[in-house]
C-alpha positions in Angstrom: 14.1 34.0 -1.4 14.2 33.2 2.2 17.5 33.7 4.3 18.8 30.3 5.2 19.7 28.6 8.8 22.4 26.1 9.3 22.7 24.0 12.8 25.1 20.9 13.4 25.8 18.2 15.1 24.1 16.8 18.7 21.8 20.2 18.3 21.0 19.5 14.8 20.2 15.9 15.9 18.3 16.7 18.9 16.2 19.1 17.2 15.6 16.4 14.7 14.8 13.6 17.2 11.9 16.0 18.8 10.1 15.7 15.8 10.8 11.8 15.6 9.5 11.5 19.1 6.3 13.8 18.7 5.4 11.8 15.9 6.2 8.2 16.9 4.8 9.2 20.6 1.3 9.1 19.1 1.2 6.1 16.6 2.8 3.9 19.2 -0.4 4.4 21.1 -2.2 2.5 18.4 -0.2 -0.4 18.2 -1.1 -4.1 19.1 -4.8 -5.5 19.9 -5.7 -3.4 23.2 -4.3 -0.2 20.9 -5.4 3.1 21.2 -7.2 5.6 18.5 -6.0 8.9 17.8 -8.5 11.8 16.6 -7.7 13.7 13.7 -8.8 17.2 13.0 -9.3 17.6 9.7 -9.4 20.9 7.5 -12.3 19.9 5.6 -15.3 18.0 7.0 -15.4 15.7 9.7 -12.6 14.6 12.2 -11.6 11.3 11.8 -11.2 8.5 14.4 -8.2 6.4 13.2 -5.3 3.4 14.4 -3.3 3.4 11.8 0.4 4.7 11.5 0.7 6.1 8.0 -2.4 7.7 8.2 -1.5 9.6 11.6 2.0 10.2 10.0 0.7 12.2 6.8 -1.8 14.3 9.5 1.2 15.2 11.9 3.1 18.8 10.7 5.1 21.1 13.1 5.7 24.8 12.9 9.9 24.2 14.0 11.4 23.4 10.7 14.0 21.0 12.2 11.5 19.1 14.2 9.3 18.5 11.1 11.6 17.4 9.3 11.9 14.8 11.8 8.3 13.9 11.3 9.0 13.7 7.5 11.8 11.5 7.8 9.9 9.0 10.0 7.0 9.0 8.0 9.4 7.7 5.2 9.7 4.5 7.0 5.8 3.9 7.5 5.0 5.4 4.2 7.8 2.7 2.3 6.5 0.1 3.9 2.4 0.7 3.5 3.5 0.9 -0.7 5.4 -2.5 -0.5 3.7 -4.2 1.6 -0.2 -2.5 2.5 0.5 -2.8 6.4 2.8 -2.8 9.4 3.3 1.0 9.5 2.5 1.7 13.2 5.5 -1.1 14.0 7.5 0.8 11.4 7.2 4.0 13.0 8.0 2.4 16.6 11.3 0.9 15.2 12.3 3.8 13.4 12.1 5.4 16.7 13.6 2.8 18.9 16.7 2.9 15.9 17.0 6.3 15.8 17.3 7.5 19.2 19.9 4.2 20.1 22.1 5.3 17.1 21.9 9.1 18.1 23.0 8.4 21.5 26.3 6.4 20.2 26.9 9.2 18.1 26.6 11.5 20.5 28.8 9.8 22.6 31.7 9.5 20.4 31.2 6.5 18.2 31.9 6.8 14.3 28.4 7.4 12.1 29.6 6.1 9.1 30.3 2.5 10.8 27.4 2.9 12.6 25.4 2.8 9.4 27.6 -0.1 8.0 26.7 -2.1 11.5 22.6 -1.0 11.3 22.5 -2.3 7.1 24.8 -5.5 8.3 22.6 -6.3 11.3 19.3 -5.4 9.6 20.5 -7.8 6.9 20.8 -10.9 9.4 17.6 -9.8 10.3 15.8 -10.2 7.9 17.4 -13.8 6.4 16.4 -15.0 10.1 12.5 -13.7 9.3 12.7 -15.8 5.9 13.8 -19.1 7.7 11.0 -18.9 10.1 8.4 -17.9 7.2 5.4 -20.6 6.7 3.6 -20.6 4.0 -0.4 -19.8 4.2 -1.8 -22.9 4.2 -5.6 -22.7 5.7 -8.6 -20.2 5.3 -8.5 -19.9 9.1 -4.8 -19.0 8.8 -6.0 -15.8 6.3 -9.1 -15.2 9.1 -6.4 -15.0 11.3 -4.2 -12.6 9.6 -6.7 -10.2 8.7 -8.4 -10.4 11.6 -5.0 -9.7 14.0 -4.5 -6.6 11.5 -8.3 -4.7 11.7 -9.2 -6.3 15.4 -12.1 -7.7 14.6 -12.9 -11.2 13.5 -15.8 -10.1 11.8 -13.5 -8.3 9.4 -11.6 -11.7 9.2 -14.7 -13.6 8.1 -15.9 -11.2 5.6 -12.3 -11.2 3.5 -12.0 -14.9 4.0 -15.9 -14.8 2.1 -14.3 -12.7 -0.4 -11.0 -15.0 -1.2 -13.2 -17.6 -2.0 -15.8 -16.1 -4.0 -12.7 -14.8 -6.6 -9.9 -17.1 -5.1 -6.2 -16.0 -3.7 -5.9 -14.0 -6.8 -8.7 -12.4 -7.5 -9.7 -9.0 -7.1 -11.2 -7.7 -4.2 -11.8 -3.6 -3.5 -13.3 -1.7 -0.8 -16.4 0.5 -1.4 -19.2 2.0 0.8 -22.4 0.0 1.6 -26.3 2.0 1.5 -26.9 1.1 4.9 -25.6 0.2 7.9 -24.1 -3.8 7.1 -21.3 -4.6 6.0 -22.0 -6.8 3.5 -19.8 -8.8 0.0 -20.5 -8.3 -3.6 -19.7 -9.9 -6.7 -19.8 -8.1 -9.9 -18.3 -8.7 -13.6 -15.2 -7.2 -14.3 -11.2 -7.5 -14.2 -8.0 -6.1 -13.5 -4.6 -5.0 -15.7 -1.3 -4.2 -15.3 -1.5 -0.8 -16.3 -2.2 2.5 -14.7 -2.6 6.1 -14.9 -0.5 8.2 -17.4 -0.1 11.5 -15.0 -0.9 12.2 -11.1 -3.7 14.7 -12.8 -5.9 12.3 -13.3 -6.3 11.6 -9.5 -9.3 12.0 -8.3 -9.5 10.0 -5.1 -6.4 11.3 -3.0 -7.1 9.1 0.1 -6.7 6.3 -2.3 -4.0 7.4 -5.1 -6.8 6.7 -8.2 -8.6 8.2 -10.7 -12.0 7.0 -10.4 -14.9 7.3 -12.8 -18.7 5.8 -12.4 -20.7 5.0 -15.6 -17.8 5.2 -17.1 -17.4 4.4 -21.7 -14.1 3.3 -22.8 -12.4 3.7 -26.0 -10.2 0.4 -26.5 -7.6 0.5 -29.3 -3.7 -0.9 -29.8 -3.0 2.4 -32.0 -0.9 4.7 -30.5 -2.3 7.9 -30.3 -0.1 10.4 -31.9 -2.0 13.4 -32.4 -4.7 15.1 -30.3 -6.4 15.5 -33.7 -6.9 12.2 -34.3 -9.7 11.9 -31.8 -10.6 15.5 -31.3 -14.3 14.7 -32.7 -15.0 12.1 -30.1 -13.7 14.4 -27.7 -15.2 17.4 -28.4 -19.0 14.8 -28.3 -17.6 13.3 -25.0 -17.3 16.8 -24.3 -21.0 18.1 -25.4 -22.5 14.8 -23.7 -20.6 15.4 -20.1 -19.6 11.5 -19.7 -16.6 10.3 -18.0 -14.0 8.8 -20.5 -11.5 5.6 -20.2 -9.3 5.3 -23.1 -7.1 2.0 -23.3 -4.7 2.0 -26.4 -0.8 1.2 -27.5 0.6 4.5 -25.9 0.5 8.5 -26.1 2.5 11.0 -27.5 3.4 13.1 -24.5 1.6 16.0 -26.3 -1.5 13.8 -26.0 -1.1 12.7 -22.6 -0.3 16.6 -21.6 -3.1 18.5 -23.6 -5.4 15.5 -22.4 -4.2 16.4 -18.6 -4.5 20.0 -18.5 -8.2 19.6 -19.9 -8.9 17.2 -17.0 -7.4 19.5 -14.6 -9.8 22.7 -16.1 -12.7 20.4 -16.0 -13.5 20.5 -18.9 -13.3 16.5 -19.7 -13.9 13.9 -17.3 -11.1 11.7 -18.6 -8.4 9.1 -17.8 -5.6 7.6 -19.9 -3.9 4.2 -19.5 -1.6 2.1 -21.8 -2.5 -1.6 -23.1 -1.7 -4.3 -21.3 1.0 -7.0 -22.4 2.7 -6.8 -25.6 2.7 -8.2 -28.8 0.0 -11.1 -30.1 -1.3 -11.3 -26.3 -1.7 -7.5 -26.0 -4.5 -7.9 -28.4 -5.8 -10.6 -27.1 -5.8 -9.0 -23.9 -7.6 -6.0 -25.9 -10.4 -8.2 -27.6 -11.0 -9.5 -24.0 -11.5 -5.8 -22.5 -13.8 -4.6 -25.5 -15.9 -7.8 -25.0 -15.9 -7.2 -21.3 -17.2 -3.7 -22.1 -19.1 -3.9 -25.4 -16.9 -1.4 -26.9 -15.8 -1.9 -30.8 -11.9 -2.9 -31.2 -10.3 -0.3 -33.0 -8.4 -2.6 -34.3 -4.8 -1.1 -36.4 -4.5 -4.6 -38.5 -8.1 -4.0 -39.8 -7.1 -0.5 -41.0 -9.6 0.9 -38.6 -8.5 4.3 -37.7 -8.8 6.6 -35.1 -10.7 9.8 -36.7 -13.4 7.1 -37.6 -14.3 6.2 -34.0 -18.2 7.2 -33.2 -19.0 7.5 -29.2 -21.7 4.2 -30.4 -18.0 2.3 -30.8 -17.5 2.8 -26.9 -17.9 0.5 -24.9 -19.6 0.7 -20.7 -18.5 0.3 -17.4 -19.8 0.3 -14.0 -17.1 1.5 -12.6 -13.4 2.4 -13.4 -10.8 2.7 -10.7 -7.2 3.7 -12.5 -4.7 4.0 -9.7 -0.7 3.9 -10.4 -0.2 0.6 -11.8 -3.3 -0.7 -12.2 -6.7 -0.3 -13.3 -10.0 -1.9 -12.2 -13.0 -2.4 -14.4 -16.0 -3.1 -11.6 -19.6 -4.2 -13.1 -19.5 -5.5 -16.5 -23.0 -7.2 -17.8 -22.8 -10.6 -18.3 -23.5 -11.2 -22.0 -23.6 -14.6 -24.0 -20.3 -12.9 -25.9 -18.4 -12.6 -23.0 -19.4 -16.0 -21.7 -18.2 -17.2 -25.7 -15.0 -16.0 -25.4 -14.2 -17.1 -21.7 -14.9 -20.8 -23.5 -12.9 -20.4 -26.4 -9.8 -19.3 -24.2 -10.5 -22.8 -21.7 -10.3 -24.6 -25.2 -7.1 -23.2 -26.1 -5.7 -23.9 -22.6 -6.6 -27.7 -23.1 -5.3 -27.4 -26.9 -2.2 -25.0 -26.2 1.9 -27.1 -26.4 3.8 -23.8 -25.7 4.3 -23.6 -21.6 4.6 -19.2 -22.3 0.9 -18.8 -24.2 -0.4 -21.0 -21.5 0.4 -19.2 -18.9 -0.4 -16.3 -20.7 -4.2 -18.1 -21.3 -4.6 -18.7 -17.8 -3.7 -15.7 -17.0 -6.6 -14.1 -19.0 -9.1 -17.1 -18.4 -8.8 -15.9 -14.6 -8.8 -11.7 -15.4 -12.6 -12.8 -16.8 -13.8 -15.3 -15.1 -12.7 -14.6 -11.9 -15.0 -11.6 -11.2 -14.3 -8.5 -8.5 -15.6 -9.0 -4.9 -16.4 -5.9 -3.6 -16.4 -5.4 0.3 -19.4 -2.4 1.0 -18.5 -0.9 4.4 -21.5 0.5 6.3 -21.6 2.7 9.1 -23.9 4.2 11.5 -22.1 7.7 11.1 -19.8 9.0 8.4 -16.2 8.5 11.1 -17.4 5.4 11.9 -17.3 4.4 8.2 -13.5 6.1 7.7 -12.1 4.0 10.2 -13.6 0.8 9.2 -12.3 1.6 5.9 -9.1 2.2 6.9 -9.6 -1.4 9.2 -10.2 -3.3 6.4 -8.1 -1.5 3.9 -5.3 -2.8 6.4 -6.7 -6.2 6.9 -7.4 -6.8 3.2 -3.3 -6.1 2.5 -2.1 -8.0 5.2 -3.9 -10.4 4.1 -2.9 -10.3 0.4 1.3 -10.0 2.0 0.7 -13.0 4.1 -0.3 -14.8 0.6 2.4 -13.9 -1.5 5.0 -14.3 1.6 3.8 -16.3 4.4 3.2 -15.9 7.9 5.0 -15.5 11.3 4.4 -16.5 14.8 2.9 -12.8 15.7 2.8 -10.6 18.5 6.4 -9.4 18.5 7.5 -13.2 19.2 9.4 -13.7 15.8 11.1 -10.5 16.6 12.0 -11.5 20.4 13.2 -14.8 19.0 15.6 -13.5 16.6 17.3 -10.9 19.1 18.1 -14.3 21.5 19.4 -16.2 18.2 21.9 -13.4 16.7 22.6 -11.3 20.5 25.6 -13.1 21.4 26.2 -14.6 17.3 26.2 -11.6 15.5 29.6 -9.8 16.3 32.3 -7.5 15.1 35.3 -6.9 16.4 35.0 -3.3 15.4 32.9 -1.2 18.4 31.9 1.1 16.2 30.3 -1.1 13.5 29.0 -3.1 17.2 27.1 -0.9 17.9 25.2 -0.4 14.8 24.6 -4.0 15.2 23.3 -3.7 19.1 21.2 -0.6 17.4 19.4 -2.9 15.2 19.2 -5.9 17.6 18.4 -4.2 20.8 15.1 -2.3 18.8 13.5 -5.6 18.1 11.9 -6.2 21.6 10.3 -2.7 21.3 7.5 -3.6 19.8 6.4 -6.4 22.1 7.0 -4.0 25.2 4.9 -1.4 23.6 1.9 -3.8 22.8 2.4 -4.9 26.5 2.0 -1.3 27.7 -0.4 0.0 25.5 -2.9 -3.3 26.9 -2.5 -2.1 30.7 0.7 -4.3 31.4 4.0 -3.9 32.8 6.1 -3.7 29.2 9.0 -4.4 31.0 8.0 -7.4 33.0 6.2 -8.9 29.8 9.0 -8.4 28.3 11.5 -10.6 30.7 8.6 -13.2 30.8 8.6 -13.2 27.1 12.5 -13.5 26.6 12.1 -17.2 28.6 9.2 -18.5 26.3 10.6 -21.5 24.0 9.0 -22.2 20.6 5.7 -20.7 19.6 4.7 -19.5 23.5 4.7 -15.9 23.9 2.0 -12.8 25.1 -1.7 -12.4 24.0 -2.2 -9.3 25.3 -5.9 -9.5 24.3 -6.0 -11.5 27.3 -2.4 -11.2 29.6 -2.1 -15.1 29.4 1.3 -16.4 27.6 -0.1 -19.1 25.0 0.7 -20.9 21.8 0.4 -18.0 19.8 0.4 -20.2 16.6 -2.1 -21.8 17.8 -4.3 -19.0 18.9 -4.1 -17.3 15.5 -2.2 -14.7 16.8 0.5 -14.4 13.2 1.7 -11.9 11.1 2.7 -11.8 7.4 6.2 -12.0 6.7 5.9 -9.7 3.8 5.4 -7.4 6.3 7.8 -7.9 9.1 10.2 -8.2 6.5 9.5 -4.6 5.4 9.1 -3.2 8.7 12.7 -4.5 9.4 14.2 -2.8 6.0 12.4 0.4 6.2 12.5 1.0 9.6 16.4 0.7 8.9 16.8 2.8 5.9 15.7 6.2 7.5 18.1 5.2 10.4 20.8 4.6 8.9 20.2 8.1 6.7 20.4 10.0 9.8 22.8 8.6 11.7 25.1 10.3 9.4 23.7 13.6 9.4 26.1 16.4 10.8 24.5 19.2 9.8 20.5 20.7 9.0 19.9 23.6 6.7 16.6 25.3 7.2 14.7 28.2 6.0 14.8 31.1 9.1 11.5 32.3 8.7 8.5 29.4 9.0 6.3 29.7 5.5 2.8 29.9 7.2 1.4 29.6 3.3 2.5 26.4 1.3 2.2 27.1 -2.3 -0.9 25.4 -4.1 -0.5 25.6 -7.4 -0.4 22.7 -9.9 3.4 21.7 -11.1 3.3 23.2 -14.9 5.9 20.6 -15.4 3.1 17.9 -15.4 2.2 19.3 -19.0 
């Protein structure tokens, strides 16, 4: 084992901060609509052509221990707030930045970390009630070609996503896949979603995306649990002979199953993926019935006495495509059969015949899993890095989109942001200093991102910014154009979701590492990172 290094204080925090900065001094190139790309050299294939934070972040590792830890920590913030809310990661990294080296300074300077922190969670807090009062709610299609089309940058993007919200509706399912030729172009295919994922990370097979994706996929669906490998060992060992990718749906797994199935995946010697039913109880079958109808497959159904070592690969059902990621799984390109069409008006009678407020929901809830379909968004691309980005364009666009949905939108632009430093500057005080400070860490970052989308369009950042502090209700910067505008009115918004996230992530890594007094490091860089599987998985 490795000899161990231990630095503190103002040099373990200025080691720290290096890494921070080399990190956060490339994303924040990116940000805004007159943002920068970055080119990233990858290790197999292809560099990639990119404007987007997390995906920068992940690419970014440094040989000094301390400084990459820097670049780990900050990456936290983008990395939180692309899982919760799908976008806003460049602003998160810019922030984090901004936070970080403010509450760095004050420590260095004497001020108490530990009140620090309590004044950055307090102010960040206050922050984020203020974003909620100014939320709106989405109301118009343009407002949702707006949003998405402020995230990728190009209102083409905005149209095609608005196409695809009202070809499945605001909750339908839409995915991102690759188009033939060189069109972008919208497709609608047969198929739903459920609450339900993958079993083990083993099963990934698309690491850019977190899934497990199989094409041509048959599907065993059952509410058995599956105690015993044994119990299905002849369907496997046929699955096996006939080299087809696998979906099994049932009750649960023994973890035996789930490992024995796992460690066969990762020898290649089944193409498989696992995930539990979804629901519980009377609607978990229903819920069942509806995916074996969806996919021809036979209900293996426990009630009926139907068991498991009598399942023949003719019971399996067919799909187009199955795309299993954490906590959910996709089934893309179902036929359309005159059963399917059956049971989608059996369940619309029950809604119109149903007295209990819970089954309904639960009815409507299924009615639109089958009827609503899956739009799928084909990127295409001249050349193979112009399709990555684009991807990564509307991957962002298409979340954004989805936050702004759930949450509502905000007067964009880094206006809301501007407007709640004015409102809490001279409100939000404590008589402590210390715990002040924390505050002024938090409220004094917020007009960082507006200076650096000033900057980063070939403006003065700092003069924007005074301009910008004297603009009354929705008036602020386009920096697609330099002119100060009604930037409700110009479409220029961002979803609250978001902003809200950026706000609390952003905050969270700060306030971890204003308190840090002390870095323990290995002395000798490991030039080789280990790359062997985690037996623990089994």
């Amino acid at each position: 084992m490795p000899s161990k290094k231990i630095i503190f204080g103002k040099e373990a925090r200025e080691e720290i901060l290096k890494g921070v900065d080399t990190l956060a001094n490339v994303v924040k190139l990116t940000l805004g609509p007159k943002g920068n790309n970055v080119a990233l050299e990858k290790e197999n294939g292809l560099p990639s052509i990119v404007n987007d934070g997390v995906t920068i972040a992940k690419e970014i590792k440094l040989e000094q221990p301390l400084r990459n830890m820097g670049v780990k920590l900050i990456s936290e913030a983008a990395i939180k707030t692309n899982d919760n809310a799908g976008d806003g990661t460049t602003t998160a990294i810019v922030l984090a930045q901004s936070m970080i080296q403010k509450s760095f300074k004050y420590v260095n300077s004497g001020y108490k970390p530990i009140l620090i922190k309590k004044g950055i969670l307090e102010a960040s807090q206050k922050v984020v009630e203020k974003i909620l009062e100014k939320s709106k709610p989405i109301s118009t299609q343009e407002d949702i070609s707006n949003v998405a089309t402020i995230s990728s940058g190009q209102k083409e993007i905005g149209q095609i996503i608005v196409s695809a919200i009202e070809k499945v509706t605001k909750k339908g399912v839409i995915t991102i896949g690759e188009s033939k030729g060189f069109e972008t172009e919208l497709e609608v295919v047969e198929g739903m979603q459920y609450d339900k994922g993958y079993l083990s990370s083993v099963f990934i097979t698309n690491v850019a995306n977190m899934s497990s994706e199989l094409d041509n996929a048959f599907v065993l669906v059952t509410d058995h649990k599956i105690n015993n490998i044994n119990e299905i060992s002849g369907l496997l060992e046929e699955v096996k002979e006939k080299s087809v990718p696998l979906l099994i749906i049932a009750n649960s797994f023994d973890n035996d199953v789930i490992n024995i199935l796992a460690l066969n995946k990762f020898h290649g010697a089944l193409n498989i993926v696992m995930t539990e039913a979804p629901g519980f109880g009377d609607n978990q079958k229903e819920l069942l019935k509806d995916i074996s109808i969806l996919t021809k497959a036979t209900f293996v159904d426990k009630d009926l006495n139907t068991q498991l070592q009598e399942i023949k690969f003719e019971n399996l059902g067919r799909i187009k495509k199955a795309i299993v990621k954490q906590d959910n799984t996709i089934l893309m390109g179902a036929e359309k059969t005159s059963e399917l069409s059956e049971r989608i008006k059996e369940i619309e009678i029950n809604i119109q015949n149903t007295k209990s407020d819970y089954e309904l929901n639960n009815l409507k809830s299924r009615l639109a899993k089958l009827s609503g379909g899956i739009a799928v968004i084909k990127v295409g691309a001249v050349t193979e890095i112009e399709l990555k980005e684009k991807k990564l364009r509307i991957e962002d666009a298409l979340n954004a989109t989805q936050a702004a949905v759930t949450e509502g939108i905000l007067v964009g632009g880094g206006k809301t942001l501007v407007e709640i430093y004015k409102e809490l500057k001279n409100t939000l005080v404590n008589t402590n200093i210390d715990i002040q400070k924390g505050i002024n860490v938090i409220l004094d970052s917020l007009l960082i991102p507006t200076y650096q989308i000033a900057e980063n369009a070939g403006f003065d950042g700092d003069l924007v910014l005074k301009e910008q502090l004297k603009q009354e209700d929705n008036f602020g910067f386009d920096a697609s154009n330099g002119q100060y505008v009604d930037l409700l009115k110009q479409g220029i918004i961002d979803p609250t979701k978001v902003t809200k996230q950026v706000i609390l992530n952003s905050a969270s890594i700060t306030s971890v590492l204003v308190t840090t007094e002390a870095a323990v490091f290995s002395s000798k860089d490991k030039k080789h990172l280990s790359k062997n599987l985690d037996m623990n998985s089994f």
